[in-house]
Residue frames as a rotation matrix with the C-alpha (Angstrom) as fourth column:
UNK 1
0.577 0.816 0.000 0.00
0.816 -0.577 0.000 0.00
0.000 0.000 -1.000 0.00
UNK 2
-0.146 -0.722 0.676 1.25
0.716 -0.549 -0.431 3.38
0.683 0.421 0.597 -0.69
UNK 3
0.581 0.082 -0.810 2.03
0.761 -0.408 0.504 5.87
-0.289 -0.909 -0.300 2.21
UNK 4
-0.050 -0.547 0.836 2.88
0.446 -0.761 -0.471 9.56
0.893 0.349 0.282 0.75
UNK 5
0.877 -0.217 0.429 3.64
-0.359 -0.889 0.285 10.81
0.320 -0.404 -0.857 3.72
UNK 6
0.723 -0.655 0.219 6.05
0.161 0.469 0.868 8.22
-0.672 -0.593 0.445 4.46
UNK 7
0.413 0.012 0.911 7.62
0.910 0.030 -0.413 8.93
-0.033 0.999 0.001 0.80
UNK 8
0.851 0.040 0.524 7.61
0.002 -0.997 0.074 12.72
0.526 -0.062 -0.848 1.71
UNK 9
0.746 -0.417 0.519 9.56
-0.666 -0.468 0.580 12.09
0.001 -0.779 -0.627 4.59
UNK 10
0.706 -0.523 0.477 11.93
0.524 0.839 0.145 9.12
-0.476 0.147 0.867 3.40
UNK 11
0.207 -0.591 0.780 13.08
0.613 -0.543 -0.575 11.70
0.763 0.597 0.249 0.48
UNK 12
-0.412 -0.491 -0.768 13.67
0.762 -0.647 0.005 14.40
-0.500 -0.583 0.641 3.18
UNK 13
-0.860 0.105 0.500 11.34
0.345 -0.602 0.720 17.05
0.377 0.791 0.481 0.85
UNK 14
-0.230 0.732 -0.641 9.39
0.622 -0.396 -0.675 20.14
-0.748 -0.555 -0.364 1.81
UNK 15
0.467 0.511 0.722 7.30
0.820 -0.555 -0.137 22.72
0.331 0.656 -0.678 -0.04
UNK 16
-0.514 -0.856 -0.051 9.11
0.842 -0.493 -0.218 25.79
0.161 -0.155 0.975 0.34
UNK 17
-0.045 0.798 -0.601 6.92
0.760 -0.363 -0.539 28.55
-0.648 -0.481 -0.590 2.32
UNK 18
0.476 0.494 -0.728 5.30
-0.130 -0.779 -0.613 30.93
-0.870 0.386 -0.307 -0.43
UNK 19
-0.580 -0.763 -0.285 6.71
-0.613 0.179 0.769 29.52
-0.536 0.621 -0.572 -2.58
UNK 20
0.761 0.646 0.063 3.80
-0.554 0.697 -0.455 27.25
-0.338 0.311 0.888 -4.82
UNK 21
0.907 -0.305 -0.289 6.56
-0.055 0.595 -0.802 25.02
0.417 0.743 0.523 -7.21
UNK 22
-0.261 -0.964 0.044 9.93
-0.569 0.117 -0.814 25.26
0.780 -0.238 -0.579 -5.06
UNK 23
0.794 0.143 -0.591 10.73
0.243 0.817 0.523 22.31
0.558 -0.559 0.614 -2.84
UNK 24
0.196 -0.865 0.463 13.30
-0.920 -0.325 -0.219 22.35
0.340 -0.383 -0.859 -0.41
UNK 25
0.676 -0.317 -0.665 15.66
0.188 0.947 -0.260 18.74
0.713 0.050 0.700 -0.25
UNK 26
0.607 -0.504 0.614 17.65
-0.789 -0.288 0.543 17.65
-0.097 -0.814 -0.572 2.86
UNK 27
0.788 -0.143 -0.599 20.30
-0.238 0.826 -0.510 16.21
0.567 0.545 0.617 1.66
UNK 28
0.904 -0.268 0.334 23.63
-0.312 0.122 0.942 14.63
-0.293 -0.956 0.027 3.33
UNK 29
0.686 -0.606 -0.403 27.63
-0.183 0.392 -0.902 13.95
0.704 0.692 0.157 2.71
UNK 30
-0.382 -0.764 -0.520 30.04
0.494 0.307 -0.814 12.44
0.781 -0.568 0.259 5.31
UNK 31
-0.302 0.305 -0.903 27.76
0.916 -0.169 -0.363 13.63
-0.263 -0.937 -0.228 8.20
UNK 32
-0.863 -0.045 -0.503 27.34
0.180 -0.958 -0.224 17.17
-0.472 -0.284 0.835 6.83
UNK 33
0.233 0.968 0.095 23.30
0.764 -0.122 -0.633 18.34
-0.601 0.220 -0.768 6.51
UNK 34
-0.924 -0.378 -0.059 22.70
0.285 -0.784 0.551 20.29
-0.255 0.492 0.832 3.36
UNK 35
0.119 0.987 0.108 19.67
0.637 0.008 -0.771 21.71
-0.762 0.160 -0.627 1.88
UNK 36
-0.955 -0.224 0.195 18.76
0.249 -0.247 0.937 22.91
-0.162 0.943 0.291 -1.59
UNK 37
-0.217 0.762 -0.610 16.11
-0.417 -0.637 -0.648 24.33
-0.883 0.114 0.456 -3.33
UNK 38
-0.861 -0.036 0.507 14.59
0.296 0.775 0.558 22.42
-0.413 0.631 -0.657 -6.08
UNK 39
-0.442 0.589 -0.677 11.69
-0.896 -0.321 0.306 23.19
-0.036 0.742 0.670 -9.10
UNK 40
0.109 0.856 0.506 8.70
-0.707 0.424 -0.565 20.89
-0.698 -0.296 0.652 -9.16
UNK 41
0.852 0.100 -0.513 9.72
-0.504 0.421 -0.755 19.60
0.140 0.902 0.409 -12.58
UNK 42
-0.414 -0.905 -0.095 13.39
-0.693 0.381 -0.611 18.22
0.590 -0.188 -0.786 -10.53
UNK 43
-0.559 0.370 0.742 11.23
-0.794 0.018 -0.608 16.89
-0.238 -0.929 0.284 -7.67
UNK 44
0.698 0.712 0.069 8.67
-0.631 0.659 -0.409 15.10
-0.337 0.242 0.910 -9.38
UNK 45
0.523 -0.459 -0.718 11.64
-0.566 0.443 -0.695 13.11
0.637 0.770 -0.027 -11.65
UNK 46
-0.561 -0.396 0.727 13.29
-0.817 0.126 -0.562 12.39
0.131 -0.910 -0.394 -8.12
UNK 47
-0.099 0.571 0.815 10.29
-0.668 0.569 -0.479 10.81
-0.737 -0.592 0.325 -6.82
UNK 48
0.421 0.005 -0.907 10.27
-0.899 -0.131 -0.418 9.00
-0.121 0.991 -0.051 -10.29
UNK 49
-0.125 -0.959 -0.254 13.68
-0.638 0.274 -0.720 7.85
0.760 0.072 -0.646 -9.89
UNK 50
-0.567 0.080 0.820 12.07
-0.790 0.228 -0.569 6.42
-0.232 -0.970 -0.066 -6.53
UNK 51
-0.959 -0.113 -0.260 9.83
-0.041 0.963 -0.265 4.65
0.280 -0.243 -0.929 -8.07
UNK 52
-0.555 0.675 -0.486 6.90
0.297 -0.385 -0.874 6.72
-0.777 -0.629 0.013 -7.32
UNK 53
-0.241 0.559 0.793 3.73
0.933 0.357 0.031 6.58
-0.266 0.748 -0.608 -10.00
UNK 54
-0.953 0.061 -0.298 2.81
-0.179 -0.904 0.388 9.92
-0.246 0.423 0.872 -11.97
UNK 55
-0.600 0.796 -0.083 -0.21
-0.638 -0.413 0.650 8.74
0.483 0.443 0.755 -13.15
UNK 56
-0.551 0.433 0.713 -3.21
-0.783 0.029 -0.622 7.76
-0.290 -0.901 0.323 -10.95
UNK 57
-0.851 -0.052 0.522 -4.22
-0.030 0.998 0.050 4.19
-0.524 0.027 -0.851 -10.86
UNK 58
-0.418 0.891 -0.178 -7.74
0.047 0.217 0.975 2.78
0.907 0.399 -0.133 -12.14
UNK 59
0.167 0.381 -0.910 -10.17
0.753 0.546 0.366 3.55
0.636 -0.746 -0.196 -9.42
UNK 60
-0.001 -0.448 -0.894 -8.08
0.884 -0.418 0.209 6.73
-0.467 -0.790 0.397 -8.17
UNK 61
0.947 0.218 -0.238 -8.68
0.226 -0.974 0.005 10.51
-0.230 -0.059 -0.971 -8.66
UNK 62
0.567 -0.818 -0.095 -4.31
-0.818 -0.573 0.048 11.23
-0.093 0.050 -0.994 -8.22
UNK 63
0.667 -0.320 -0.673 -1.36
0.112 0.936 -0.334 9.40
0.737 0.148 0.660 -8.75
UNK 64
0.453 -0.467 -0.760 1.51
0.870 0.419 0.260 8.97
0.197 -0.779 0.596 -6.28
UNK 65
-0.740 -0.437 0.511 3.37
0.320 -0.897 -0.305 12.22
0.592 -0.062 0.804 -6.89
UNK 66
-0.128 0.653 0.747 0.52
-0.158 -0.757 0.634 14.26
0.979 -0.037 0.200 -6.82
UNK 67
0.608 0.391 -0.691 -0.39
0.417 0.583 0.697 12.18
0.676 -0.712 0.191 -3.35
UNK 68
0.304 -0.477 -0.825 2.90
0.953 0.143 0.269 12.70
-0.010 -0.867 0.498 -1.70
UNK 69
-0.684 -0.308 0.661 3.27
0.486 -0.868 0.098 16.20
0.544 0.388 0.744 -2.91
UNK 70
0.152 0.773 0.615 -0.22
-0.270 -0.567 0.779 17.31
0.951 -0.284 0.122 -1.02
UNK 71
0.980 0.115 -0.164 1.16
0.167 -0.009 0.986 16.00
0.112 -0.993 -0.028 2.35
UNK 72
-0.204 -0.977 0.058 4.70
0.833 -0.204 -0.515 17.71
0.515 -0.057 0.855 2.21
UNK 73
0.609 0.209 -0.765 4.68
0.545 -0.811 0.212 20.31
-0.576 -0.547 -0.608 5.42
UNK 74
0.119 -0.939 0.324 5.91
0.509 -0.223 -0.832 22.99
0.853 0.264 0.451 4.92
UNK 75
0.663 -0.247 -0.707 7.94
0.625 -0.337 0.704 24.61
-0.412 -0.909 -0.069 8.51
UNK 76
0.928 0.249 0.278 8.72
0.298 -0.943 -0.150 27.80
0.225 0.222 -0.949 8.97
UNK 77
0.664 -0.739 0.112 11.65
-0.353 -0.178 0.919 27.20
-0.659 -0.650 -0.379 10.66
UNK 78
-0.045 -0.622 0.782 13.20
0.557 0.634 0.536 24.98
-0.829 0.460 0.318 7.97
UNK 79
0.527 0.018 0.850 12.44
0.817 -0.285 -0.501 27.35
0.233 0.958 -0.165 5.31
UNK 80
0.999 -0.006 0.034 14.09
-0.019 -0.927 0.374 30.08
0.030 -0.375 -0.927 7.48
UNK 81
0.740 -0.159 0.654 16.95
-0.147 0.910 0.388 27.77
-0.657 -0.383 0.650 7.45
UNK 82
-0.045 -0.411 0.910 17.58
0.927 0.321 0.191 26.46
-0.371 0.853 0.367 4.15
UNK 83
0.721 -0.170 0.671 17.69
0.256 -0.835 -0.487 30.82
0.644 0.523 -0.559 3.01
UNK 84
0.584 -0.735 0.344 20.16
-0.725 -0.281 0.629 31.22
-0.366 -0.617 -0.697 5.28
UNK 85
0.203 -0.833 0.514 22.09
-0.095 0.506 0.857 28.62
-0.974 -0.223 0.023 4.05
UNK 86
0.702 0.112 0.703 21.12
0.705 0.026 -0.708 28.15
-0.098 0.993 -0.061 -0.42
């Protein structure tokens, strides 16, 4: 069964406050936390790469993206964050 919030939070991906189409990715190298800004069209190909369905079964309204994309938070702190740091 598919679980887009688990998805959301596996990738490490938030909606970026006021921001409709920018995502914001926590990513990691030898221990050190980064974070980036990403474009819906980088985001969606990610989740892709994951493995994660674009289009929306038989039976279903959305498909997976679209799913785990409506339960990404976005926090105020973490966007306060990642602009201090991009």
């Amino acid at each position: 069964m598919f679980d887009a919030a688990k998805v959301a939070e596996d990738m490490r991906i938030w909606w970026e406050n006021g921001s409709g189409d920018k995502f914001i990715l926590e990513q990691g190298v030898n221990g050190i936390t980064t974070w980036s800004t990403w474009n819906e069209t980088k985001v969606v190909k990610l989740m892709r790469s994951n493995y994660v369905r674009l289009k929306a079964r038989e039976n279903e309204t959305i498909g997976e993206v679209d799913r785990a994309k409506c339960v990404m938070p976005m926090p105020t702190k973490l966007h306060s964050r990642a602009s201090r740091v991009s």
